[in-house]
Backbone as XML, in Angstrom:
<?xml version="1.0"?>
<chain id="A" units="angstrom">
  <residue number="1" name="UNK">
    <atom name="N" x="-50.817" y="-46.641" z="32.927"/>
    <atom name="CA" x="-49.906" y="-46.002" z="33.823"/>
    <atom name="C" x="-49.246" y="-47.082" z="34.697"/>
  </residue>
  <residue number="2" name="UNK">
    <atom name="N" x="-47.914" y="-47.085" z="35.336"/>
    <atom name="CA" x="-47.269" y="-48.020" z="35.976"/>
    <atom name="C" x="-47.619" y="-47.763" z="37.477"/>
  </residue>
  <residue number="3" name="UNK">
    <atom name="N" x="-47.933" y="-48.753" z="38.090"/>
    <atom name="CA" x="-48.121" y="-49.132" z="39.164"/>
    <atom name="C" x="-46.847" y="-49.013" z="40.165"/>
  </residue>
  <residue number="4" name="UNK">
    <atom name="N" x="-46.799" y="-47.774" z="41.363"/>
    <atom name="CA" x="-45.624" y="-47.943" z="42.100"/>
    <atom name="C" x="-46.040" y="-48.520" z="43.579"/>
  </residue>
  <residue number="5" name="UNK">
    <atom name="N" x="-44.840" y="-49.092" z="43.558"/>
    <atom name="CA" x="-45.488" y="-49.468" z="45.427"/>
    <atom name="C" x="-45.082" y="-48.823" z="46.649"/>
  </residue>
  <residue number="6" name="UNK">
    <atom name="N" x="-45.961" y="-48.199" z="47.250"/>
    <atom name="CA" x="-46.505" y="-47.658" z="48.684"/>
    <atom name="C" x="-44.781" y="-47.148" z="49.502"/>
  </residue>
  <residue number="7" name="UNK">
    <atom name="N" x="-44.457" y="-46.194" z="49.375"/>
    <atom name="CA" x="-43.312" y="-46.237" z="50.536"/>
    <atom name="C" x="-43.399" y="-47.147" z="51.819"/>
  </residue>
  <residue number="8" name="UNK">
    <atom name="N" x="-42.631" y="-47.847" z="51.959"/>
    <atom name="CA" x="-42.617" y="-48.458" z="53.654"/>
    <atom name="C" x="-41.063" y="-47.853" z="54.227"/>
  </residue>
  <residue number="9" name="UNK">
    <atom name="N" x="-41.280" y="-47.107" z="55.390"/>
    <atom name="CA" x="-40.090" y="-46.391" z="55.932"/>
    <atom name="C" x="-39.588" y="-47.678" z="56.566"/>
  </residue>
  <residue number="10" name="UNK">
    <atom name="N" x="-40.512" y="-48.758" z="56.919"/>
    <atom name="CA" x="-39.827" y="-50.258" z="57.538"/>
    <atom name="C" x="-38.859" y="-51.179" z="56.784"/>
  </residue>
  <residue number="11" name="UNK">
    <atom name="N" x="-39.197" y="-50.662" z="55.396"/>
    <atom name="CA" x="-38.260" y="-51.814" z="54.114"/>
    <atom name="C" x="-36.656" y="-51.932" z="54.454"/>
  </residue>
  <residue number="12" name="UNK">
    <atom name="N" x="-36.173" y="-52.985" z="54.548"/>
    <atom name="CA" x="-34.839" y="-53.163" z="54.644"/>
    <atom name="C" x="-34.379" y="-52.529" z="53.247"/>
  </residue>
  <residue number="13" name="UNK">
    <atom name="N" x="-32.483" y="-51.763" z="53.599"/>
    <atom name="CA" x="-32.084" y="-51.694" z="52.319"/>
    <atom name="C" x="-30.910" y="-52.644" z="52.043"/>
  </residue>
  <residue number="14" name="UNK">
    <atom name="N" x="-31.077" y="-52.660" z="50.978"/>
    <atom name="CA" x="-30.154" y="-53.851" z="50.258"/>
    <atom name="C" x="-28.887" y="-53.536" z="49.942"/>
  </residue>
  <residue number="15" name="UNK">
    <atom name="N" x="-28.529" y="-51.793" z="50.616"/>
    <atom name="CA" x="-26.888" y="-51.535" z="50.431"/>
    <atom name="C" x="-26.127" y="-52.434" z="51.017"/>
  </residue>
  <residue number="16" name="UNK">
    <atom name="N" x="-26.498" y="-52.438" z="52.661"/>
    <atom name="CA" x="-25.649" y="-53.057" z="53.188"/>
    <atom name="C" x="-24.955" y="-54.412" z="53.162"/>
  </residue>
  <residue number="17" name="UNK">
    <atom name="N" x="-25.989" y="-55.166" z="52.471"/>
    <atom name="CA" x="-25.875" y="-56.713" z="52.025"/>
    <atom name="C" x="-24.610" y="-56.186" z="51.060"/>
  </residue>
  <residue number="18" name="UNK">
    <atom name="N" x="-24.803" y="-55.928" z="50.113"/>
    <atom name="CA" x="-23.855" y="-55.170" z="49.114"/>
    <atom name="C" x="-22.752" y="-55.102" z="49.233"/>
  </residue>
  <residue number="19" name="UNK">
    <atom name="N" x="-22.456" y="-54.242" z="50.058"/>
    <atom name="CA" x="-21.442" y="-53.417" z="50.976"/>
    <atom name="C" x="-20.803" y="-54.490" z="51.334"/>
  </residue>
  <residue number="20" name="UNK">
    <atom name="N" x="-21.392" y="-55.652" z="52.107"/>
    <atom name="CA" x="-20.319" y="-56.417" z="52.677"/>
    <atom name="C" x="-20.144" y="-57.532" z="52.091"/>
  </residue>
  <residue number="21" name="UNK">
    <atom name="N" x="-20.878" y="-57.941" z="50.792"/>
    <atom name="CA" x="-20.361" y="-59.094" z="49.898"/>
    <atom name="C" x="-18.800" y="-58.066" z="49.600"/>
  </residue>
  <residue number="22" name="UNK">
    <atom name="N" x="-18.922" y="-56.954" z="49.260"/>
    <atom name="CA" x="-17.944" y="-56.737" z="48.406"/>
    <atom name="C" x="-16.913" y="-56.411" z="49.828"/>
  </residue>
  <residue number="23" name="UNK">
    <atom name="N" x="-17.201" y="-56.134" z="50.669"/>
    <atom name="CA" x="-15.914" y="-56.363" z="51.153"/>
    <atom name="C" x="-15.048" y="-57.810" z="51.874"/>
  </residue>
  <residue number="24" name="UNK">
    <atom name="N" x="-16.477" y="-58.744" z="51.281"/>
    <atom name="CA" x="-15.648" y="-59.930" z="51.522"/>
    <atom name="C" x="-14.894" y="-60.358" z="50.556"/>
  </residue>
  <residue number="25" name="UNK">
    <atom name="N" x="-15.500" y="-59.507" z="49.104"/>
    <atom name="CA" x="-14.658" y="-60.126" z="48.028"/>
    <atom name="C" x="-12.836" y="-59.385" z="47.849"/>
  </residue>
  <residue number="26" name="UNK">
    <atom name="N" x="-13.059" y="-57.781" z="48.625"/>
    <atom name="CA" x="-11.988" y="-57.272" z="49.036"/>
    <atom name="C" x="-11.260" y="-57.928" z="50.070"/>
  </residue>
  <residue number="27" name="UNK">
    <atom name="N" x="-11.524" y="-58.826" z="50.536"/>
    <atom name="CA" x="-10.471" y="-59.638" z="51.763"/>
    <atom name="C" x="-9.967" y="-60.388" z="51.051"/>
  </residue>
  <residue number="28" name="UNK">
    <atom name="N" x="-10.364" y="-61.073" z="49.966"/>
    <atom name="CA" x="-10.016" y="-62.213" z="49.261"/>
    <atom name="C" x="-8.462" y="-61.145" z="48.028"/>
  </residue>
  <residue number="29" name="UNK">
    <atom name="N" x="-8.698" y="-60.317" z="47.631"/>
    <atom name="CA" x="-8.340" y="-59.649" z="46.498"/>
    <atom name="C" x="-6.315" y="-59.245" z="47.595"/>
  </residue>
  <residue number="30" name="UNK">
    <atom name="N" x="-6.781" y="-58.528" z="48.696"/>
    <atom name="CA" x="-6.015" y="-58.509" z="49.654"/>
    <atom name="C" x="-5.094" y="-59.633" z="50.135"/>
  </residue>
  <residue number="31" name="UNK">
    <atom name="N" x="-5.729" y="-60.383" z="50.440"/>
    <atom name="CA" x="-5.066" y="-61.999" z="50.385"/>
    <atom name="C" x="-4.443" y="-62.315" z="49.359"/>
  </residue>
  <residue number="32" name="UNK">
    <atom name="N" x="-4.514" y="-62.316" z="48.089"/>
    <atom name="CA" x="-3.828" y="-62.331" z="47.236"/>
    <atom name="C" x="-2.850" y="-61.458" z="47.078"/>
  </residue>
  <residue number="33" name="UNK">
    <atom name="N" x="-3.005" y="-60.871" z="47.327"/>
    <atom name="CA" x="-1.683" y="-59.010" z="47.270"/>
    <atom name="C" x="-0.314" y="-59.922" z="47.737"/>
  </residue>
  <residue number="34" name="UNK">
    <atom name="N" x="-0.501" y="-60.984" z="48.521"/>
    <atom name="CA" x="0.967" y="-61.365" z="48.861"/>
    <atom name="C" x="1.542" y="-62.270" z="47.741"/>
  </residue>
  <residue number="35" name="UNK">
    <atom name="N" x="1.118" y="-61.994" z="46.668"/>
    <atom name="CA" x="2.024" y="-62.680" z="45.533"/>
    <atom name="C" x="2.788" y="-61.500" z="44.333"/>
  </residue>
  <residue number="36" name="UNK">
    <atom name="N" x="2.083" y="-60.106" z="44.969"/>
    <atom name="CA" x="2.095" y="-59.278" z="43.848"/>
    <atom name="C" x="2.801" y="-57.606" z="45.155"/>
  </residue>
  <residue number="37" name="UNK">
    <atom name="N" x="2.973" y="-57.623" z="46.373"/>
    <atom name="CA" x="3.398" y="-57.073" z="46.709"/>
    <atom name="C" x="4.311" y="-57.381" z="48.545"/>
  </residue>
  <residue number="38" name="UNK">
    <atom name="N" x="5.311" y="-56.550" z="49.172"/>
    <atom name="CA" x="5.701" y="-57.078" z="50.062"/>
    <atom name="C" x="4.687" y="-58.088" z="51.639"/>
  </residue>
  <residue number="39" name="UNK">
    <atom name="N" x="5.406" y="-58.691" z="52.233"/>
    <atom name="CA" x="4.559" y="-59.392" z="53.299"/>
    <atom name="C" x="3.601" y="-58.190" z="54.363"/>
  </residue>
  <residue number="40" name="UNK">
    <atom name="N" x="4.903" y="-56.860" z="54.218"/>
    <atom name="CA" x="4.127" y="-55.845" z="55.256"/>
    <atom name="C" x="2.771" y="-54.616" z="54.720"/>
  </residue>
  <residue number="41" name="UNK">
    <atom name="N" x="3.372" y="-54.482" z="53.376"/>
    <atom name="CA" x="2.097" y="-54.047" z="52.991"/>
    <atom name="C" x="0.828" y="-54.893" z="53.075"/>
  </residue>
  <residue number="42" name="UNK">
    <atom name="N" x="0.841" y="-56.226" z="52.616"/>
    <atom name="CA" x="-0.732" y="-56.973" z="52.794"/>
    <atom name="C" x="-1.288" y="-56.918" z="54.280"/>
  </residue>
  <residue number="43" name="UNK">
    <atom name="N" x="-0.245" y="-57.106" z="55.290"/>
    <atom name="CA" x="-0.434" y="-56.994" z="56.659"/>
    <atom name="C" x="-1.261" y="-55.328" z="56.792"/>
  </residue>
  <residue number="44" name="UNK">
    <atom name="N" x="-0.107" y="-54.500" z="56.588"/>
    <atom name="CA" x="-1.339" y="-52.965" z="56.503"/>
    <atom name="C" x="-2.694" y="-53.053" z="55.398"/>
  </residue>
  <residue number="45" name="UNK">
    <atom name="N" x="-2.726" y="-54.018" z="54.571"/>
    <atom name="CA" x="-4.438" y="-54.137" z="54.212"/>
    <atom name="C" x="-5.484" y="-54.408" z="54.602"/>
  </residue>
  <residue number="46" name="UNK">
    <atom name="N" x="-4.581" y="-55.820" z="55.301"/>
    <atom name="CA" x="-5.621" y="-56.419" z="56.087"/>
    <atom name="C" x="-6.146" y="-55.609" z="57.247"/>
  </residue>
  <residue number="47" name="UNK">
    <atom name="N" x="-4.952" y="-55.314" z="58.104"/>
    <atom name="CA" x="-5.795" y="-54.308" z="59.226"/>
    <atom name="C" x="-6.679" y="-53.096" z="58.849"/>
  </residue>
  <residue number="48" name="UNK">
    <atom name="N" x="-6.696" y="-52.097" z="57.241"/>
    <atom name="CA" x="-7.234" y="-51.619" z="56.755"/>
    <atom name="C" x="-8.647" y="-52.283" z="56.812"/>
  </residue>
  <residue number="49" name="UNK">
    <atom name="N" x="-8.630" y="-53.624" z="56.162"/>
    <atom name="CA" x="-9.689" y="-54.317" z="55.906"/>
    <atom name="C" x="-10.719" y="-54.244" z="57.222"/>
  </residue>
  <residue number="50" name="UNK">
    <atom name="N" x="-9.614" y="-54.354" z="57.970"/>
    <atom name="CA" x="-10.710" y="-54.791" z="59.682"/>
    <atom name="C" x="-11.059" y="-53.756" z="60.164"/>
  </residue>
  <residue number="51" name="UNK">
    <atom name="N" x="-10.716" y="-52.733" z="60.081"/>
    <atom name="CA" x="-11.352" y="-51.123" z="60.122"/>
    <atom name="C" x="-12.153" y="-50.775" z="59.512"/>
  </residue>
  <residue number="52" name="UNK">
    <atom name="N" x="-11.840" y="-51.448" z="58.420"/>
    <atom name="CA" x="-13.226" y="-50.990" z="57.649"/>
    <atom name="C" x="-14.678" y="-51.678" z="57.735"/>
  </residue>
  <residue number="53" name="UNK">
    <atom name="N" x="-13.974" y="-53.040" z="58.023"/>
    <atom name="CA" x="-15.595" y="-54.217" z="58.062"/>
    <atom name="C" x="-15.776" y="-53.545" z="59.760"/>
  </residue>
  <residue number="54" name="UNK">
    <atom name="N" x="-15.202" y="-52.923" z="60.972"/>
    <atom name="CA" x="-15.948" y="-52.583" z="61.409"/>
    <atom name="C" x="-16.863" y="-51.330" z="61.242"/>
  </residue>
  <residue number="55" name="UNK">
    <atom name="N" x="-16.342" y="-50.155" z="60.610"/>
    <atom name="CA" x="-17.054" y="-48.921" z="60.008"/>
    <atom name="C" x="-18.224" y="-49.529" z="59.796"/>
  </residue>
  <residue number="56" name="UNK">
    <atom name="N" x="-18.372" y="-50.712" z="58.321"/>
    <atom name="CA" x="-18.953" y="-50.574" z="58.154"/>
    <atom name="C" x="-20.639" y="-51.444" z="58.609"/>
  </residue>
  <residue number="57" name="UNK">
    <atom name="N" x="-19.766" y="-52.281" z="60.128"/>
    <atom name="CA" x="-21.131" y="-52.984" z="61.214"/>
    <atom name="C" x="-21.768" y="-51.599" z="61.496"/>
  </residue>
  <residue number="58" name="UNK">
    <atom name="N" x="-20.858" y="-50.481" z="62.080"/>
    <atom name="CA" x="-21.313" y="-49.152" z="62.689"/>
    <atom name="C" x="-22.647" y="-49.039" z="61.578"/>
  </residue>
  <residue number="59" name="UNK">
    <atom name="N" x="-21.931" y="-48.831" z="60.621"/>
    <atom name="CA" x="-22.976" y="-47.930" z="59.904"/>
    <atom name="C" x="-24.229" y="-48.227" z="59.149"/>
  </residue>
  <residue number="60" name="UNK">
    <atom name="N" x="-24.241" y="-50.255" z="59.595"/>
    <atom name="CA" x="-25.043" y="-51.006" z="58.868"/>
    <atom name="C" x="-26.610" y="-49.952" z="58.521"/>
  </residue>
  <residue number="61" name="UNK">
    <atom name="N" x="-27.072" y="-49.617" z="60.031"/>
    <atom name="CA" x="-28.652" y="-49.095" z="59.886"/>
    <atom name="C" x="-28.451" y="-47.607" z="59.850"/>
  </residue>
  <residue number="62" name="UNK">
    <atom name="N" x="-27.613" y="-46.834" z="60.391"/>
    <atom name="CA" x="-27.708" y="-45.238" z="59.936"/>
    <atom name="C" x="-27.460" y="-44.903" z="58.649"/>
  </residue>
  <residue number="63" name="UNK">
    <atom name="N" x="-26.156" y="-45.661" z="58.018"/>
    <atom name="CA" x="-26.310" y="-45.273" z="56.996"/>
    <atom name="C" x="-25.890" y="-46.112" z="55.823"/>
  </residue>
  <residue number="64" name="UNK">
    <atom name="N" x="-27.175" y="-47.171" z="55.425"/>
    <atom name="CA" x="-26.909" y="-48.072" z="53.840"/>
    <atom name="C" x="-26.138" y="-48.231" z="53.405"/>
  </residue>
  <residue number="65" name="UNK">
    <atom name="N" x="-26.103" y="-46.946" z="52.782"/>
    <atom name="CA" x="-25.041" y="-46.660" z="51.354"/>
    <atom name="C" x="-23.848" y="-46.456" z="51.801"/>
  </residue>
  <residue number="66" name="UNK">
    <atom name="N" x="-23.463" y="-45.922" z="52.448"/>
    <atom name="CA" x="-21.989" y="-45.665" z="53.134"/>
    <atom name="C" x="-21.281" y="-47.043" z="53.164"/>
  </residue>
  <residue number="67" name="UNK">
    <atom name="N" x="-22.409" y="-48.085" z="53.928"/>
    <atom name="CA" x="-21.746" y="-49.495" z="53.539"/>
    <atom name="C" x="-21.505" y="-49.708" z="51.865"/>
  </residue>
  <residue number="68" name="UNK">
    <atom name="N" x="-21.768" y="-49.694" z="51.594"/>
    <atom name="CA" x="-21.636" y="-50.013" z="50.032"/>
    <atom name="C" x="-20.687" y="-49.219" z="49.259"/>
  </residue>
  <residue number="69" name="UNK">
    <atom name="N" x="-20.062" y="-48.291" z="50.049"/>
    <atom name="CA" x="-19.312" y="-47.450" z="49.341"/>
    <atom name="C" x="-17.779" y="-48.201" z="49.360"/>
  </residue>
  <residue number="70" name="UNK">
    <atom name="N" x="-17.938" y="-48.113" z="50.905"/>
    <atom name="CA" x="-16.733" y="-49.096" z="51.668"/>
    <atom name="C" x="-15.725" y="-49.574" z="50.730"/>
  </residue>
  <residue number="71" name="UNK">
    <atom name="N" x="-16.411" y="-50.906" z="49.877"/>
    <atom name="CA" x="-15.543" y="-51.608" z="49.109"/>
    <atom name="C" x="-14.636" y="-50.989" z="48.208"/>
  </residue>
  <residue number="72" name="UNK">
    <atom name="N" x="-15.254" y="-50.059" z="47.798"/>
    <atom name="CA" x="-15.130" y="-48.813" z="46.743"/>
    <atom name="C" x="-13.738" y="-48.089" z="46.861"/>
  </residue>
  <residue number="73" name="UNK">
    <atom name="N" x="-13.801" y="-47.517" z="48.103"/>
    <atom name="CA" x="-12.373" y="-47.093" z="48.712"/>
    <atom name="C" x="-11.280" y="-47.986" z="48.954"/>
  </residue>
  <residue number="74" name="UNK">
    <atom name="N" x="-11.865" y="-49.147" z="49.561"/>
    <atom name="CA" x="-11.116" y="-49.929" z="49.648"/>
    <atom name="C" x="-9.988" y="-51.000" z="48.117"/>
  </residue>
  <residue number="75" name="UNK">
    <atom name="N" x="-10.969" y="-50.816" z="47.468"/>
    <atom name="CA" x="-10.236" y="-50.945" z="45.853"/>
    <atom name="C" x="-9.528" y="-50.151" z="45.738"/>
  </residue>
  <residue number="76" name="UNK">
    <atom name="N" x="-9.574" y="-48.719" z="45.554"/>
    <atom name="CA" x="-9.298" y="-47.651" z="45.338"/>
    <atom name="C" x="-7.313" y="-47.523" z="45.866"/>
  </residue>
  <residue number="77" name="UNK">
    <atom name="N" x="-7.776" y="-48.179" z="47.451"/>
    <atom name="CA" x="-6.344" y="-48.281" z="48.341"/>
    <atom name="C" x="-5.664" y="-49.380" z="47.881"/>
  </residue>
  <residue number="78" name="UNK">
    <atom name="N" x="-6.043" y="-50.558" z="47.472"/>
    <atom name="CA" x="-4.946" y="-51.557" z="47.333"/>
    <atom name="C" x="-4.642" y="-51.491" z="45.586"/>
  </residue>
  <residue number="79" name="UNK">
    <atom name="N" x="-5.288" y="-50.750" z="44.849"/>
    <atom name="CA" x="-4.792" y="-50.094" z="43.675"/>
    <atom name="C" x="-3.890" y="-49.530" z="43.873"/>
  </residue>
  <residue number="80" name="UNK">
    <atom name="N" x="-3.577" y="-48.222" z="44.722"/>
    <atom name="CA" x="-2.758" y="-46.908" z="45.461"/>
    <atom name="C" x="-1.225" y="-48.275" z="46.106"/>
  </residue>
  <residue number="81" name="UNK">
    <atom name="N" x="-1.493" y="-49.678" z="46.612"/>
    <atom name="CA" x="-0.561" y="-50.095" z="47.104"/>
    <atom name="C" x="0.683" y="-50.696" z="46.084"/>
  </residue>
  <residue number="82" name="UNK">
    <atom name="N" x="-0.881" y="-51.191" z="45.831"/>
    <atom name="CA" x="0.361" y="-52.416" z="44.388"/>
    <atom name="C" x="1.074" y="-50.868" z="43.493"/>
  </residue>
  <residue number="83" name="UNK">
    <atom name="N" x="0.364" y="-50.218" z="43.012"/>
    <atom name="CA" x="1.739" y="-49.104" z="42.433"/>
    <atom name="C" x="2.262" y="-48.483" z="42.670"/>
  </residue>
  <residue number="84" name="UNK">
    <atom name="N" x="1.963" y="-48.037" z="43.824"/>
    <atom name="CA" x="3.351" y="-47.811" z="44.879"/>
    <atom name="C" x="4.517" y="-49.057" z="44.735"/>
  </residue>
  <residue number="85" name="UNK">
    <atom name="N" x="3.943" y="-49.914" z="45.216"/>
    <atom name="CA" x="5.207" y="-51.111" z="45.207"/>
    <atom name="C" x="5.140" y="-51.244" z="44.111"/>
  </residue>
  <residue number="86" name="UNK">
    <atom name="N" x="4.987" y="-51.238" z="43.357"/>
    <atom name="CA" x="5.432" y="-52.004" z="42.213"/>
    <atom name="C" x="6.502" y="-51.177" z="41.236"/>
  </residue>
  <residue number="87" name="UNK">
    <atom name="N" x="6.601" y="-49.813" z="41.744"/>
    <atom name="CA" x="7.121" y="-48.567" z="41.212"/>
    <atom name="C" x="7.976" y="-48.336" z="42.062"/>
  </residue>
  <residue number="88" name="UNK">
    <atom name="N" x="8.668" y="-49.089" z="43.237"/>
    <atom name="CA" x="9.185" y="-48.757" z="43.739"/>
    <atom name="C" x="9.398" y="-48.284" z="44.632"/>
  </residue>
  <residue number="89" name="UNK">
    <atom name="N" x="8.197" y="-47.698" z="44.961"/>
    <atom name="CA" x="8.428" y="-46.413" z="45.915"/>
    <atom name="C" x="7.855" y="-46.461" z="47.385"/>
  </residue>
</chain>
């Protein structure tokens, strides 16, 4: 039989680490947007960005996963930008 180990309600979780590699790798992805869309949209990412890296200090210990989702949406939006611009519209 496999051996599980002991709940500890003290264990750190490892979303949040997560959560904010990837939204450092979303600052970087953003930063780039200024080769592939206008100067004012990357400007509205970035401040996106900084709303969000604070959400997600808020939510480091209430709630893990929520950090980790973060990046998630945040892809989600600068997907939603570039084809917008890029379509014109």
């Amino acid at each position: 039989m496999a051996r599980t180990r002991p709940y500890n309600p003290n264990a750190t979780s490892p979303w949040p680490f997560v959560g904010m590699a990837g939204l450092a790798s979303v600052l970087f992805l953003y930063g780039a947007s200024v080769l592939l869309v206008p100067w004012y949209a990357v400007a509205g990412l970035v401040v996106l960005w900084v709303v969000l890296f604070v959400q997600a200090c808020r939510w480091w210990t209430p709630r893990p996963v929520g950090v980790a989702v973060l990046p998630a949406v945040a892809v989600a939006v600068w997907v939603g930008v570039v084809l917008l611009t890029a379509t014109g519209g």
